[in-house]
C-alpha positions in Angstrom: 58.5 117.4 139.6 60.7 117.6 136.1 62.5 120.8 135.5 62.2 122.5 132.3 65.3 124.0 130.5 67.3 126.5 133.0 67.8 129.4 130.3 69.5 131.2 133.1 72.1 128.8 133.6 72.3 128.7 129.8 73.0 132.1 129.2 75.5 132.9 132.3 77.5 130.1 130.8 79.3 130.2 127.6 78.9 126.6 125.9 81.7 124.8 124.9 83.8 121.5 126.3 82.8 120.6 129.8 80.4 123.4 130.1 77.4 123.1 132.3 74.3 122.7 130.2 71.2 120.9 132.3 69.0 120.2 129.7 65.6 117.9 131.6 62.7 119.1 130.3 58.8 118.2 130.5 57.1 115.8 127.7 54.0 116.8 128.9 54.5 120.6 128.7 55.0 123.5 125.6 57.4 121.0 123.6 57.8 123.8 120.7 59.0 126.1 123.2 61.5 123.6 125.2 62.5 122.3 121.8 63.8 125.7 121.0 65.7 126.3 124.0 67.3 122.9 123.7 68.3 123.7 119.9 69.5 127.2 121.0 71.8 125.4 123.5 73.1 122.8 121.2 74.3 125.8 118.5 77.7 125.5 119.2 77.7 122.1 118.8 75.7 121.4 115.2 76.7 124.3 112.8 76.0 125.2 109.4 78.3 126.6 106.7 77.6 128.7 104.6 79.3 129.2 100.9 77.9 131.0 98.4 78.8 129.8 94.6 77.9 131.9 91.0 79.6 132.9 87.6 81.5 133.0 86.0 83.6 129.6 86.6 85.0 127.6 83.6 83.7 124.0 83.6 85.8 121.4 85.6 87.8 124.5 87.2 88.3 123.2 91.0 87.4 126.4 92.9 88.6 126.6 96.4 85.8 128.1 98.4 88.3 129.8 100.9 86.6 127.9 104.1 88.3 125.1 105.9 86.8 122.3 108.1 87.7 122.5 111.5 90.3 119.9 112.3 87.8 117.5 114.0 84.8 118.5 112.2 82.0 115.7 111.5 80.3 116.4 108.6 76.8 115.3 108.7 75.4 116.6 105.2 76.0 119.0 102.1 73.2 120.8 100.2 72.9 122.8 97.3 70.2 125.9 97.3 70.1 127.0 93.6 69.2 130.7 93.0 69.6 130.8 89.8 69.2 127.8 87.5 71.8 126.9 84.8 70.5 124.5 82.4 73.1 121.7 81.5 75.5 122.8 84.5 76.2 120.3 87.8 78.1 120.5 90.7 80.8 118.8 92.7 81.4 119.5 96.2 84.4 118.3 98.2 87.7 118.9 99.3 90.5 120.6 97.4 92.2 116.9 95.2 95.3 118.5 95.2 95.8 118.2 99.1 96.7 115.2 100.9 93.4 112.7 101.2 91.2 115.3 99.2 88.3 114.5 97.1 86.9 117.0 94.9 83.3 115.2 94.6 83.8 113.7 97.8 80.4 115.4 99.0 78.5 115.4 96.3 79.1 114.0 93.0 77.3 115.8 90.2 73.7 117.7 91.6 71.9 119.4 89.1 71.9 123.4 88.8 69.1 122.9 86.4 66.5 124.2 88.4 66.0 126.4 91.1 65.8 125.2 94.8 67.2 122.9 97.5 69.3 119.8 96.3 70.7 116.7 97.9 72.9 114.4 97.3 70.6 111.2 96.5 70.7 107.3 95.3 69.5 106.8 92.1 68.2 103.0 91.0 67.2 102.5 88.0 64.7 99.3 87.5 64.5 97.2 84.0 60.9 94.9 83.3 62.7 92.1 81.5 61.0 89.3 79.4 61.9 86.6 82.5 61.9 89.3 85.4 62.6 92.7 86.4 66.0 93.0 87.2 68.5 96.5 88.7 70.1 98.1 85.4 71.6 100.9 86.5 73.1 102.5 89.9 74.3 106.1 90.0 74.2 108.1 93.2 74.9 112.0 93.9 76.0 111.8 97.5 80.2 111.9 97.5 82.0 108.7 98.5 82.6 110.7 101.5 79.2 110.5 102.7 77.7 107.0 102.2 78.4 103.6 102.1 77.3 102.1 98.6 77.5 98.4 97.1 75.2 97.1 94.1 75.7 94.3 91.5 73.7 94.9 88.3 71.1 92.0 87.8 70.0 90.7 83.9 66.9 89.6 82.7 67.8 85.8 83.7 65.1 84.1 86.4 66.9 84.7 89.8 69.4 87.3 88.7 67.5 90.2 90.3 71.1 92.0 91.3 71.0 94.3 94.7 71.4 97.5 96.0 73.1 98.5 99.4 73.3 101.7 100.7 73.6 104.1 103.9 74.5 107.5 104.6 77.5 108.1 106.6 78.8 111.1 108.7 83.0 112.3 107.3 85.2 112.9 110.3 87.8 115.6 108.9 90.6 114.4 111.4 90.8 111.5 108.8 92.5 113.2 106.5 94.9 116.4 106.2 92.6 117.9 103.1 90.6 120.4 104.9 89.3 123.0 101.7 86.2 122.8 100.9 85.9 123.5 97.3 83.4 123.2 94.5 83.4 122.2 90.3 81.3 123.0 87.8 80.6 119.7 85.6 78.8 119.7 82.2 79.0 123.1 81.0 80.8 126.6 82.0 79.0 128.0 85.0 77.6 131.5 83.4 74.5 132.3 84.7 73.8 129.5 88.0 74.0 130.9 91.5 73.3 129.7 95.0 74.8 128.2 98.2 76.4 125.3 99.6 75.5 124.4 103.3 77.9 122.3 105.3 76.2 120.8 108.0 78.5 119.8 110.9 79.5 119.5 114.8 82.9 120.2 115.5 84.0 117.7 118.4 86.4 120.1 119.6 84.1 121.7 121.6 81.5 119.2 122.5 81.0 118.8 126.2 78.4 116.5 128.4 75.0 117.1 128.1 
């Protein structure tokens, strides 16, 4: 017979290193509802952050966002929800350049506030049909150095000379470094009228325990 999740055990025991968490469930069974329970255990180990950003903020002003990451934070992703658009207007996201190992765009490098809704960092390739072949012309990529691996070589429009693109996203462990403030820049334009919020997606090892 294979136990399900024990929700009693869960909730006699506060989660956190070493804490007792018996998570077996059954494949077979209600796997929205034991999905749940095992996402409802795991809280305190994924988190998100919420910041919220808005006018009026001069362009290439480095604003601290007044949240730190925890000291062994792994940050897993950054995202922009836009509220309100602001034509022209994008956004860094990082940590504060004036401390030690900080990186203002070190998250994400330039995403548009031009229109409303959710907005990731993303690799951008831009692709050239030469006379002889087509060939890479162009690399740019929104996700902060932070948070990727990236390597390209442009190619021309020369037989062969195709060029190549190589990329992966990559978790940040804050212990790496002593910058810890998150902060954000508006690029482009003053931020006047764009709104929203940046979410920091991350597990703080400090209190992660055996499964």
């Amino acid at each position: 017979m294979v136990n399900k999740v024990d929700t009693k055990v869960i909730q006699e025991h506060k989660l956190g290193d070493r804490a007792p968490c018996p998570i077996i469930f059954d494949p077979t069974g209600d796997s929205t509802t034991n999905l749940a329970k095992i996402l409802n255990a795991l809280d305190n180990r994924v988190k998100v952050k919420s910041i919220s950003f808005g006018p009026t903020i001069s362009q290439d002003t480095e604003t601290d966002s007044g949240w730190d990451l925890p000291a062994k934070a792994l940050v897993l992703d950054v995202v922009v929800l836009v509220e309100t658009a602001d034509s022209g207007v994008s956004l860094d996201v990082g940590l504060k350049s004036s401390e030690t190992g900080g990186d203002a765009d070190g998250f994400l490098d330039g995403v548009s506030l031009g229109s409303t809704g959710l907005v990731q960092g993303a690799l951008s390739v831009t692709k050239t049909a030469g006379t002889n072949e087509n060939y890479i012309s162009a690399v740019s990529c929104t996700r902060g150095v932070l948070l990727r691996y990236l390597e390209y070589e442009l190619g021309t429009d020369t037989a062969g000379d195709h060029g190549f693109v190589a990329y992966e996203r990559k978790p940040y462990y804050a212990g790496s470094a002593t910058a810890k403030s998150v902060t954000y820049t508006p690029k482009g334009g003053d931020l006047d009228s764009g709104k929203g919020k940046i979410y920091i997606v991350y597990a703080d090892l400090s209190q992660a325990g055996e499964l």
